[in-house]
C-alpha positions as MATLAB code, in Angstrom:
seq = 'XXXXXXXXXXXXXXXXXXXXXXXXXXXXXXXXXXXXXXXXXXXXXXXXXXXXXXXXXXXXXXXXXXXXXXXXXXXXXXXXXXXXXXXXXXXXXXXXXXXXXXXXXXXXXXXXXXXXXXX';
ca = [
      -8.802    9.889   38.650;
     -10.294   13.463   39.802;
      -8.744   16.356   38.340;
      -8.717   19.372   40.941;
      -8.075   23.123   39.616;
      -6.109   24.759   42.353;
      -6.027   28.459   42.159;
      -3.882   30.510   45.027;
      -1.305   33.208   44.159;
       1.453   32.123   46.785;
       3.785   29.940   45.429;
       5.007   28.177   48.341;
       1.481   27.082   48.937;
       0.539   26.300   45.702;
       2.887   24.061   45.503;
       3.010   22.030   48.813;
      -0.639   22.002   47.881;
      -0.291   20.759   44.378;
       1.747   17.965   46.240;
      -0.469   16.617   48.913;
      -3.066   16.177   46.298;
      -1.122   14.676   43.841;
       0.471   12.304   45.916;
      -3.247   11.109   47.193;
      -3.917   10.256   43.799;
      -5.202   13.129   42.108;
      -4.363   15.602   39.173;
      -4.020   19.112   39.833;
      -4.086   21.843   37.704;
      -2.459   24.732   39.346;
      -2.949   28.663   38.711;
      -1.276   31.572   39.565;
      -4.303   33.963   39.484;
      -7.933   33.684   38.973;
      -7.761   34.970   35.182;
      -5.123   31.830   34.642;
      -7.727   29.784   36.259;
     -10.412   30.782   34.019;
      -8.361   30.376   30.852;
      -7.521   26.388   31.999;
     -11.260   25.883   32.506;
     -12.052   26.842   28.760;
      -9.711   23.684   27.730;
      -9.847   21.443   30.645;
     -12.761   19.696   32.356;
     -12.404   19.994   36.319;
     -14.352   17.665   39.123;
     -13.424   20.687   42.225;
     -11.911   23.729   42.238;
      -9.601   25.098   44.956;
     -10.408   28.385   45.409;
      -7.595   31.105   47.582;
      -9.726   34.188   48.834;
      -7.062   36.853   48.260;
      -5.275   37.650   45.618;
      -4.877   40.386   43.442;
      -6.570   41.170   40.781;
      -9.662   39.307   40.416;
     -10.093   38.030   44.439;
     -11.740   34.563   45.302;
     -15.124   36.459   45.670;
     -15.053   37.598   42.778;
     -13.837   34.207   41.030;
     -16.363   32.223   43.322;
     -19.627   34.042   41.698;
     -17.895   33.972   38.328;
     -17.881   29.927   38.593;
     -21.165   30.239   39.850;
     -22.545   31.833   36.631;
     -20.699   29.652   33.986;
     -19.943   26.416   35.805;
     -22.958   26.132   38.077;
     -22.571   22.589   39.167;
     -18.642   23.265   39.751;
     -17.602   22.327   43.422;
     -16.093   24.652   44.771;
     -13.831   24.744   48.138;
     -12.618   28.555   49.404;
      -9.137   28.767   51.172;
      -8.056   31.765   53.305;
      -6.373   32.783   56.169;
      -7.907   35.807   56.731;
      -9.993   36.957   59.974;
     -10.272   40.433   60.239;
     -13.205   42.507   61.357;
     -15.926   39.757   59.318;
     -15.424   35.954   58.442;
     -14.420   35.787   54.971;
     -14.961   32.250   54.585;
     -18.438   32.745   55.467;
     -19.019   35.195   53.125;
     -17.339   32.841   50.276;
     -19.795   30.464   51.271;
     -22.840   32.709   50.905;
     -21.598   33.383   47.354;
     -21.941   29.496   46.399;
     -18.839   27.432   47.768;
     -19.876   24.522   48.998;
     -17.241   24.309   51.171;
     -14.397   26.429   53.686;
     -11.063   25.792   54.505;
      -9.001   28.427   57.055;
      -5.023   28.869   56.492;
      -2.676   27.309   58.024;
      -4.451   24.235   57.266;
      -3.379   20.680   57.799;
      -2.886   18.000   54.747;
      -5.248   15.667   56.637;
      -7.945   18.665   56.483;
      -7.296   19.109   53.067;
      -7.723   15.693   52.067;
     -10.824   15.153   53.903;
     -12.689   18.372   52.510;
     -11.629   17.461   48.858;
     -12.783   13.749   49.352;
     -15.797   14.763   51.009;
     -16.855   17.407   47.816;
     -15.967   14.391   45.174;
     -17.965   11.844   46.698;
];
């Protein structure tokens, strides 16, 4: 069984998130914050990390290069729902996810991308 760290600071959509993916079969660890995230990965092994774009604090960005410096073969998936005045999911990409999800998303969509990065 895959164990996915899921890291967004809404709780509603931590949650529903949490879920979906445990009800296909995997287990999720679930943080609050990017800083909680970090502190699970010292003690738990991870096969994908779900990655929110913003929240305060330490942002996705942010979180995304830190990965990329001490977990370099981490896969990594970027969630947001922002679209302002530059794609942000873009950007998370060009700082090493491997891949994007944009908010609202669909279960079906999140299913496939996490499938997809544990095959």
């Amino acid at each position: 069984m895959a164990t996915i760290l899921l890291i967004d600071d809404e709780d509603q959509v931590r949650i529903l998130l949490q879920i979906a993916l445990e009800g296909a079969g995997y287990r999720v660890l679930a943080a609050e914050s990017g800083q909680h995230g970090l502190r699970l990965l010292q003690h738990q092994a991870v096969d994908l990390i779900l990655v929110d774009i913003f929240m305060p604090e330490m942002d996705g960005f942010e979180l995304i290069q830190r990965l990329r410096t001490t977990r370099p073969n981490s896969k990594i998936i970027a969630i947001s729902g922002g679209s302002w005045e530059w794609d942000y999911l873009d950007t998370a990409k060009h700082l090493g996810a491997n891949d994007t999800l944009k908010k609202p998303l669909s279960l079906q969509e999140l299913l496939h991308a996490v499938s997809s990065q544990l095959k």
